[in-house]
BALUM-147287 format. One line per 10 residues: number of its first residue (from 1); their letters; for each residue x, y, z of N, C-alpha, C. Coordinates in steps of 0.02 Angstrom, whole numbers, plus 50000, padded with zeros to 5 digits. Layout:
BEGIN
NUM	a	X/Y/Z/X/Y/Z/X/Y/Z ~ ...
This chain:
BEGIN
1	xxxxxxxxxx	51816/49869/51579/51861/49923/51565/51932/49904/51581 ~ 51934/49846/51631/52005/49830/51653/52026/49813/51562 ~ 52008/49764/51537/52032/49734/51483/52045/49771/51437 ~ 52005/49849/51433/52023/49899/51382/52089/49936/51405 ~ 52102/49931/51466/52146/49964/51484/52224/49923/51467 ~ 52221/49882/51480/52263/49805/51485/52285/49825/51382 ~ 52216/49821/51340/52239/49838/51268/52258/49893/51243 ~ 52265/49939/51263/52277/50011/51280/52353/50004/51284 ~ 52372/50005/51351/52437/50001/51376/52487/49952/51343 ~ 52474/49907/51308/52514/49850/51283/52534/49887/51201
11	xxxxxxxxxx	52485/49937/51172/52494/49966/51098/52534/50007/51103 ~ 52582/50024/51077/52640/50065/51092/52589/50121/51055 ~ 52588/50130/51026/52541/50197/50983/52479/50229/51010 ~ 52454/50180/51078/52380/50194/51102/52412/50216/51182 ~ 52479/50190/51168/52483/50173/51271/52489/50280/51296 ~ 52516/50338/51248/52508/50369/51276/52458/50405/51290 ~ 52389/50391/51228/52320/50423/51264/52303/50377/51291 ~ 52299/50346/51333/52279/50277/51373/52216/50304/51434 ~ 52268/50365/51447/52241/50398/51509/52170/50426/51499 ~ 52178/50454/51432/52110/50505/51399/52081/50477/51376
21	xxxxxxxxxx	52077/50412/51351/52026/50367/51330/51975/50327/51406 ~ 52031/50317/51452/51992/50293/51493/51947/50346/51525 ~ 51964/50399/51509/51942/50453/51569/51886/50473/51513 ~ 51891/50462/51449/51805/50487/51422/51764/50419/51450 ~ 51791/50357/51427/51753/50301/51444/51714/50319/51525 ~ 51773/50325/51580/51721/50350/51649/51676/50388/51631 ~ 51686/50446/51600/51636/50491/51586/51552/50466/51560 ~ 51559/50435/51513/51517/50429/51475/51477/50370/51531 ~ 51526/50311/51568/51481/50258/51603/51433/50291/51657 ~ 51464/50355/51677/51438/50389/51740/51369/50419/51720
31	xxxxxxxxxx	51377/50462/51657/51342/50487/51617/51263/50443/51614 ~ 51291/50371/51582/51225/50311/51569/51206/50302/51643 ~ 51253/50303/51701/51210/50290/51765/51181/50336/51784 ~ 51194/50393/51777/51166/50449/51832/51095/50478/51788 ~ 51090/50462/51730/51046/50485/51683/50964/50444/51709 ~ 50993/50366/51740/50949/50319/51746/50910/50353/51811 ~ 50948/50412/51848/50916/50435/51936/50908/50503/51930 ~ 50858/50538/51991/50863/50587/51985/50901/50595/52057 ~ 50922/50570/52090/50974/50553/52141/50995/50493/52155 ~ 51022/50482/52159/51074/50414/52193/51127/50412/52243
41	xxxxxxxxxx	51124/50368/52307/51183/50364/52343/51262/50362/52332 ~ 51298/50410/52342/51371/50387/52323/51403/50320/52341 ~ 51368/50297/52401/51416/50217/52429/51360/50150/52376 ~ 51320/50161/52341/51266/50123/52293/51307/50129/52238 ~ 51320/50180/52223/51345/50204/52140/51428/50171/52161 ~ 51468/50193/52201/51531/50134/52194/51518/50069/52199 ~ 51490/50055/52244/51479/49983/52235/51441/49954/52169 ~ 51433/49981/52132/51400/49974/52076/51453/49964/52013 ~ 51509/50030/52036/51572/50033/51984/51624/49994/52007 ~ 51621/49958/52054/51679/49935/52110/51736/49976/52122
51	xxxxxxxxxx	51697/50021/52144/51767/50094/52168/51754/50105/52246 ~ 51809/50119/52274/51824/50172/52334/51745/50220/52330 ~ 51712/50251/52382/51693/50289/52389/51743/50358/52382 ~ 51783/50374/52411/51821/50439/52404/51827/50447/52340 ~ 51863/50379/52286/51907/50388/52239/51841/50406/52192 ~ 51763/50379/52192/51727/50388/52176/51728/50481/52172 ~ 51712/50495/52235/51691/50563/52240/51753/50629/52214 ~ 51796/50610/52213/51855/50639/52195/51852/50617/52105 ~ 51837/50571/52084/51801/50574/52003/51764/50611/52001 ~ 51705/50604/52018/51647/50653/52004/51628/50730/52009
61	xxxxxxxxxx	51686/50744/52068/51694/50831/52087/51727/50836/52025 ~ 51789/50798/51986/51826/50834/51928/51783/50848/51889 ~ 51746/50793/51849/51716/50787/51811/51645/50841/51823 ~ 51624/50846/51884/51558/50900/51881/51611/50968/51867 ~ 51664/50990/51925/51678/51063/51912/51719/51065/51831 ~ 51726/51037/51814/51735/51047/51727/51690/51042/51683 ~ 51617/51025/51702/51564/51037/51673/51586/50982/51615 ~ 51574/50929/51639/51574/50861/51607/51501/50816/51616 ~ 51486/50831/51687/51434/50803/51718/51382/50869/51738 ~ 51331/50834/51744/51271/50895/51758/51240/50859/51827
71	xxxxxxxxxx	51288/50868/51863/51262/50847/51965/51279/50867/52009 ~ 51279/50884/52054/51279/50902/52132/51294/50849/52176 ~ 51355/50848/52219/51384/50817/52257/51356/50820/52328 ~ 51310/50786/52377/51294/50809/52432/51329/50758/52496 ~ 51389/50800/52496/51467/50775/52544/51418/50753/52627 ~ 51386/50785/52625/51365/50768/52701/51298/50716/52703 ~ 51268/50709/52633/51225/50661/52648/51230/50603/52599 ~ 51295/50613/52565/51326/50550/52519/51259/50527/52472 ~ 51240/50606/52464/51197/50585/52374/51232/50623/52337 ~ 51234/50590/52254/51227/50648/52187/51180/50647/52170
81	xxxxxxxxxx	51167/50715/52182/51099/50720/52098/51081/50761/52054 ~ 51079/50729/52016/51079/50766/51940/51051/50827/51941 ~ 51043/50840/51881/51008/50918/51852/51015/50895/51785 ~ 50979/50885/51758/50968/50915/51671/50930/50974/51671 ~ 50968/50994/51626/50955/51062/51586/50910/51049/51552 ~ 50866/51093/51516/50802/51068/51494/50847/51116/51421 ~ 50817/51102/51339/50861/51119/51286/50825/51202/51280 ~ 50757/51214/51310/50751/51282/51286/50757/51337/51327 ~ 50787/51316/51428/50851/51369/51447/50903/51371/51411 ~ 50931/51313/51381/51007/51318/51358/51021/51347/51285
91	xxxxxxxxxx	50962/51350/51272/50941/51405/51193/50941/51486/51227 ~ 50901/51473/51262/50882/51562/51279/50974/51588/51326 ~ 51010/51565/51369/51049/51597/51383/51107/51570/51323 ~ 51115/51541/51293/51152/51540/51203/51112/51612/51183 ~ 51063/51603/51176/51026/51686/51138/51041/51720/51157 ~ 51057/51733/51227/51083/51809/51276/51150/51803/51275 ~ 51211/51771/51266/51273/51784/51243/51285/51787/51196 ~ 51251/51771/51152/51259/51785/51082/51250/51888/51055 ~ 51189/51899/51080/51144/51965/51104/51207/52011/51128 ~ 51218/51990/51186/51262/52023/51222/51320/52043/51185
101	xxxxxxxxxx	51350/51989/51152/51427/51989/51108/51409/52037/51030 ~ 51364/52029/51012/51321/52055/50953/51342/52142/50965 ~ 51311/52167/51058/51302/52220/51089/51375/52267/51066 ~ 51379/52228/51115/51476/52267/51105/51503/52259/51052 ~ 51515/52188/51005/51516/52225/50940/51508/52302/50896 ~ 51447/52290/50908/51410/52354/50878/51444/52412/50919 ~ 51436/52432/50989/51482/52485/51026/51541/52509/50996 ~ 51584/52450/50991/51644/52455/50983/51652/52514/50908 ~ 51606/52468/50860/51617/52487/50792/51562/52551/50773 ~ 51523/52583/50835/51502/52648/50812/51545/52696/50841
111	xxxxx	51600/52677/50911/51644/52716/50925/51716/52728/50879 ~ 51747/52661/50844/51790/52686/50779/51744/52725/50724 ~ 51669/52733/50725/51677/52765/50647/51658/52837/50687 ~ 51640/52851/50738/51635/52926/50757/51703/52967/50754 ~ 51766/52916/50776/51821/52954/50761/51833/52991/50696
C-alpha cells in the first residue's frame, strides 16, 4: 500500500483523493482479515498490518462507529470481534422500516383527505 500511496501522491489529478482511496483500501484489507476470525487479538492484527497498536485501534473505532466494519472493540482485553449479520435479520428489519415508513405514509394522507 506504501507504493500505492507513493503513485497516488505523485498524480496531480489522483493526489487530492489520495486520502479516500487509501482509507477504502484499509477498509476493505481489514474487512479480508477480520472475516478470516471470529475474534482476533488487536496487538496480532497490527503486527500483521505493521501498525501502532493505538493507531490500529483508533482505525478501527472510526471505521466500526461509521458502520464500515461489523466488530466490537474489547479495550480492556485487546480483542476485536466480529459479528456478521446473518442476510435474513437484515431483510426482516429492511421489512420493518420499510412497514413502518409505508405506516405514516398512509396516516399522513388519510389525515389531508379528511380535511
Amino acid at each position: 500500500m506504501v507504493d500505492v500511496h507513493a503513485v497516488l501522491v505523485a498524480d496531480r489529478f489522483l493526489e487530492p483523493h489520495a486520502g479516500f482511496f487509501m482509507r477504502e483500501l484499509h477498509v476493505l484489507g481489514y474487512k479480508q482479515f477480520l472475516d478470516s476470525y471470529k475474534s482476533v487479538r488487536l496487538d496480532s492484527m497490527a503486527s500483521s498490518f505493521g501498525l501502532s497498536t493505538s493507531f490500529l485501534d483508533l482505525q478501527l473505532s472510526r471505521f466500526i462507529s461509521a458502520g464500515r466494519l461489523t466488530a466490537k472493540i474489547d479495550k480492556f482485553g485487546g480483542v476485536v470481534e466480529t459479528n456478521r449479520p446473518d442476510l435474513k435479520n437484515a431483510q426482516y428489519r429492511d421489512m420493518i422500516q420499510e412497514g413502518d415508513l409505508l405506516l405514516n405514509r398512509i396516516q399522513k394522507l388519510a389525515r389531508v383527505v379528511d380535511l
